[in-house]
N, C-alpha and C positions, 0 to 999 in steps of 0.2 A: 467909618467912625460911628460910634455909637448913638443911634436918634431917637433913643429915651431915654436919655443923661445928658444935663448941661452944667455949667459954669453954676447957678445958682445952689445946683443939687450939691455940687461938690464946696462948696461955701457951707452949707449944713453939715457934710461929713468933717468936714475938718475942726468946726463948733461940738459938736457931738462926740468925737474919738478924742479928744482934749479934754473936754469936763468928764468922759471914763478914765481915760489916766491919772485924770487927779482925784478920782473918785469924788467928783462932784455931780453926775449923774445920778437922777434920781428912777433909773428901770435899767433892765439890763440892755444892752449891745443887741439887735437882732441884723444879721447877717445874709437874708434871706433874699436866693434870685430861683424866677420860674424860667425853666428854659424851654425851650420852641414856644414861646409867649408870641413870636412874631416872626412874621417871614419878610425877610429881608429885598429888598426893591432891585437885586442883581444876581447872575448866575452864580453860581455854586461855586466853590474856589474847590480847582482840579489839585490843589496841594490838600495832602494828607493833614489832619491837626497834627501837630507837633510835641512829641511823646518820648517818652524812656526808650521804647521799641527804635525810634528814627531819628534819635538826635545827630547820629553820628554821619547823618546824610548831608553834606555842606555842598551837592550839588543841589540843592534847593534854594536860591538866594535869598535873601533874609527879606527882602522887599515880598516876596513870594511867599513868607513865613507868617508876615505883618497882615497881609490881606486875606490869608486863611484864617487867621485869630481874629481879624475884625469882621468877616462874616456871620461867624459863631455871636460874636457880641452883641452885634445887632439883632440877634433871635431873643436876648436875652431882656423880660425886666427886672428890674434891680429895686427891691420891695427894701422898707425899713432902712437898716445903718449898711446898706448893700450898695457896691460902687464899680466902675468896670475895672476889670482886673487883667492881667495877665501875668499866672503862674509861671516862673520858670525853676520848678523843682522839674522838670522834666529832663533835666540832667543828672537828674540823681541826686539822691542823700551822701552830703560829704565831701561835694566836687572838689572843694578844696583840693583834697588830696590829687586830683587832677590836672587841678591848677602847680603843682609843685612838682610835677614829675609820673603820677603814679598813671597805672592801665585804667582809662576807662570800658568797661567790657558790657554793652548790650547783648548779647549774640543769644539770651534767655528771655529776650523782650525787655528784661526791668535790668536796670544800671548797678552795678557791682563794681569795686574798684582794690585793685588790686597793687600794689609795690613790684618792682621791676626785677628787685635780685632782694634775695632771703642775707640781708647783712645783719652783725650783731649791731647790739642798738648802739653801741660807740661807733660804728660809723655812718647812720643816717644820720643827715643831716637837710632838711626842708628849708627852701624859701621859694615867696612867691615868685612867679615868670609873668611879667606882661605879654609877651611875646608868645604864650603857649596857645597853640591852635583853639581850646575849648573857651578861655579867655578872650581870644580876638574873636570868637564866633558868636557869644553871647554880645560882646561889645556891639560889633555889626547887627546884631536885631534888635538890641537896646536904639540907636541910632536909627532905624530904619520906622521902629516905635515912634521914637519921637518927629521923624517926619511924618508920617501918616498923622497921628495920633492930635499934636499939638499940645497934651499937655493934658489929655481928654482921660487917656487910660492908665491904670498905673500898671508900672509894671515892676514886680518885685524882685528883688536879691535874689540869687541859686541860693539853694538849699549846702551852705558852707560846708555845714557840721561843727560837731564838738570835736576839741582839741585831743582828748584821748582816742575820739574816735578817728580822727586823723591818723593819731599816730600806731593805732593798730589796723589800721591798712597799709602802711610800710613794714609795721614787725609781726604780724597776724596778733589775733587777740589772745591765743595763746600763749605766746612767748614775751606779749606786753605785761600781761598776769606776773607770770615769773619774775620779768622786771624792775616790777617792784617791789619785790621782795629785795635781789638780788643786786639790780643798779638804781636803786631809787634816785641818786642824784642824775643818773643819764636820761633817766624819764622825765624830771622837771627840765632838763636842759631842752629836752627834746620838745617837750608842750610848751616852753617859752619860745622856740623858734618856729614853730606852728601858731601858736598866739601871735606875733607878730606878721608870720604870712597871709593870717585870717584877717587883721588891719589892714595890711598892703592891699589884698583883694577888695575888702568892702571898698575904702577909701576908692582905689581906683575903678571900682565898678562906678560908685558913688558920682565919681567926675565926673562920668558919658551922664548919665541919669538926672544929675543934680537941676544943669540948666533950664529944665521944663517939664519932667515928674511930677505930680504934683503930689508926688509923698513918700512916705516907704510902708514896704511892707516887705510878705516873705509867706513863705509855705501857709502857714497858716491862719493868715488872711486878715491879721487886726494893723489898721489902719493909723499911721503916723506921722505928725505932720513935720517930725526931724529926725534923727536917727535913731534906729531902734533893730529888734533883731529879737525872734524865737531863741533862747538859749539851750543846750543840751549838749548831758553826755550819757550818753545810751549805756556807753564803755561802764559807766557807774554803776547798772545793774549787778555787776560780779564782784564789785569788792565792799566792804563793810565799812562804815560811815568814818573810823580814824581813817580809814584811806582816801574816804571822799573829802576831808576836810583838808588830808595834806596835798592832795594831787590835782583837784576837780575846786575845791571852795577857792584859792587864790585867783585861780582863772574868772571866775563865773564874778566874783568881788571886781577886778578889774574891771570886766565887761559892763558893770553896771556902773561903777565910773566913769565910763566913756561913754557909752551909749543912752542916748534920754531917754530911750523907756524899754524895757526890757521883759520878755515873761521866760521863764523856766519849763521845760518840758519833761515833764515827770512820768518818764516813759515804763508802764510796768510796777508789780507788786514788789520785785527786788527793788524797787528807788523807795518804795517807804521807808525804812529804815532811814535814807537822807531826808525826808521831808521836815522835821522841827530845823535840821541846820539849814535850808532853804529858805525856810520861813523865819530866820531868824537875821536873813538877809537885807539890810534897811534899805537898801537901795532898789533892791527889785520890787517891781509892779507886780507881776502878776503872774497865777501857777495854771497850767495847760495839764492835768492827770490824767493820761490815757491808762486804762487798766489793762488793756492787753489783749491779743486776742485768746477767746477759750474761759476770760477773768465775766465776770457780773457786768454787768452794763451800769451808766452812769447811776439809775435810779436807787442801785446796790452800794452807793460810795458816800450818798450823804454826809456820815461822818467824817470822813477827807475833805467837803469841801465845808465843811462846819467850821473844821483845822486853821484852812485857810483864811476863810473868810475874817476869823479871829485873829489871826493876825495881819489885818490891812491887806491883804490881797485880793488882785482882779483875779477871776474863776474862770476859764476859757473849759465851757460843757463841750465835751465829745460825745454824741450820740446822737438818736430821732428823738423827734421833738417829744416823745411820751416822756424820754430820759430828761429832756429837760425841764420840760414842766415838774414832773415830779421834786424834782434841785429847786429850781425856783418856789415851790410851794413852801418851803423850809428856809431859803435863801431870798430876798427881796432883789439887793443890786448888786452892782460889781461883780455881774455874769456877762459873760459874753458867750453867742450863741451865733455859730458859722456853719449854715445847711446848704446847699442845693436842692431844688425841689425838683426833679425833673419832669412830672407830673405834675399838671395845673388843676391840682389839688387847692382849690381857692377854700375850701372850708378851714383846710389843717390852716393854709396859709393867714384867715382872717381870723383862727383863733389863738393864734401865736403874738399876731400883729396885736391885739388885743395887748398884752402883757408892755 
């Protein structure tokens, strides 16, 4: 268990990541852990971390999962709005689609997922499986979590995915394209039944988690004390904003309906085009703009997060801390700022802490 994190620290994070949601924070989010800060008072756990490369190794017991992630944690301090965590994107972007049927494929190291037979889109048809090995396997280290843990670490939702992107991993994203042109109503049919197996999954992830978590979170690291979820559709990069609006905007309007707090992940220079219908969105909290790789770095986007900010949005910076600062020098609050230092670099770290 982690033995520089307690009950009172996590009494702050929860006061803190609540008055950012409601933008009543008055500096932004800082996110910052130094790691090998500390060497932990027990041998080395003989299990590998737990990775995209090794998921699919289930002769590892989950108990034996639990105690390699709490080794790591314990090397770890947890500076600012920084709290222990345990990531489980390491099943891949999208499981979903794993959760309902599809190939999950490591054999390249990073997780890929693939549809089982090339059918036309009238006959996919998706819903979630409790009973699918990837689902009972997560469930088991959730559970294994929470005996070890007590309630100490969070640990977060798989990385779902967006519903289009669901569903062009059943019809590749080629033939999803065409789609809508050609079967627009088999495409909504088909994102309303992926929408609904993306409910099944949270909820019943939700279940194991719920009794002593003490929150949620998800890939990207912002901290919630009810339900909430990164939202995205990558898929939306290729089509042009009437299409976002009739295919991707119903979806994304529900999810913020259901979910209490919600940010949008504006992945790439193709999603500008959707950015005023994003932000035009009343419900959603808050916009994550990754520019890409090969695109300017944050310092270069100011005006995007100008955009944002203007319209009541939280600002989740991707970048080193130069990127950030330079945002913040222009921007005051309602940033949020999620680093790793793995260098105990305590200069950058006290002049970040600073803001």
């Amino acid at each position: 268990m982690p033995i520089h994190f307690d009950s009172s620290r996590w009494d702050e994070i929860r006061e803190t990541y609540s008055l950012w949601w409601n933008r009543k924070l008055d500096r932004p989010l800082m996110n910052i852990r130094i790691m090998d800060a500390y060497t932990p008072d027990r041998e080395v756990s003989r299990v590998p971390a737990l990775a995209q490369a090794n998921c699919h190794d289930f002769s590892i017991p989950a108990e034996e999962i639990i105690n390699s992630v709490d080794y790591y944690l314990q090397k770890i301090e947890y500076l600012g709005d920084s709290f222990p965590f345990f990531d489980f994107n390491v099943f891949g972007p999208g499981v979903l689609a794993a959760f309902c049927g599809a190939i999950l494929d490591n054999s390249s190291g990073q997780v890929w997922f693939f549809g089982q037979n090339h059918l036309p889109i009238e006959e996919i048809h998706v819903s979630y499986n409790r009973e699918n090995k990837w689902v009972k396997r997560i469930k088991d280290i959730y559970r294994a979590g929470n005996e070890k843990w007590k309630g100490q670490v969070l640990m977060g939702m798989p990385d779902l995915g967006g519903n289009l992107d669901v569903a062009a991993t059943f019809r590749t994203s080629e033939n999803l394209l065409t789609d809508l042109y050609d079967a627009p109503e088999e495409v909504l049919r088909l994102c309303k039944e992926i929408q609904n197996a993306w409910y099944d999954a949270y909820w019943d992830l939700r279940s194991v988690l719920e009794p002593i978590n003490p929150g949620y979170s998800d890939w990207d690291g912002l901290y919630s004390t009810t339900p909430s979820y990164v939202l995205q559709s990558d898929f939306s990069y290729m089509i042009s904003p009437d299409m976002f609006r009739a295919f991707t905007l119903p979806i994304l309007e529900r999810d913020c309906e259901i979910l209490d707090h919600t940010i949008y992940h504006l992945d790439g220079v193709g999603q500008l085009p959707h950015l005023d219908i994003v932000l035009n969105m009343e419900k959603l909290n808050a916009v994550q703009w990754v520019y890409g790789d090969g695109a300017p770095s944050a310092r270069n986007w100011v005006d995007i997060y100008k955009r944002i900010e203007e319209a009541g949005k939280g600002i989740h910076v991707v970048g080193d801390a130069d990127d950030f600062l330079a945002v913040h020098a222009k921007i005051k609050n309602y940033l949020y700022y999620n680093n790793i230092f793995v260098q105990k670099d305590r200069s950058l770290v006290e002049k970040l802490m600073d803001y």
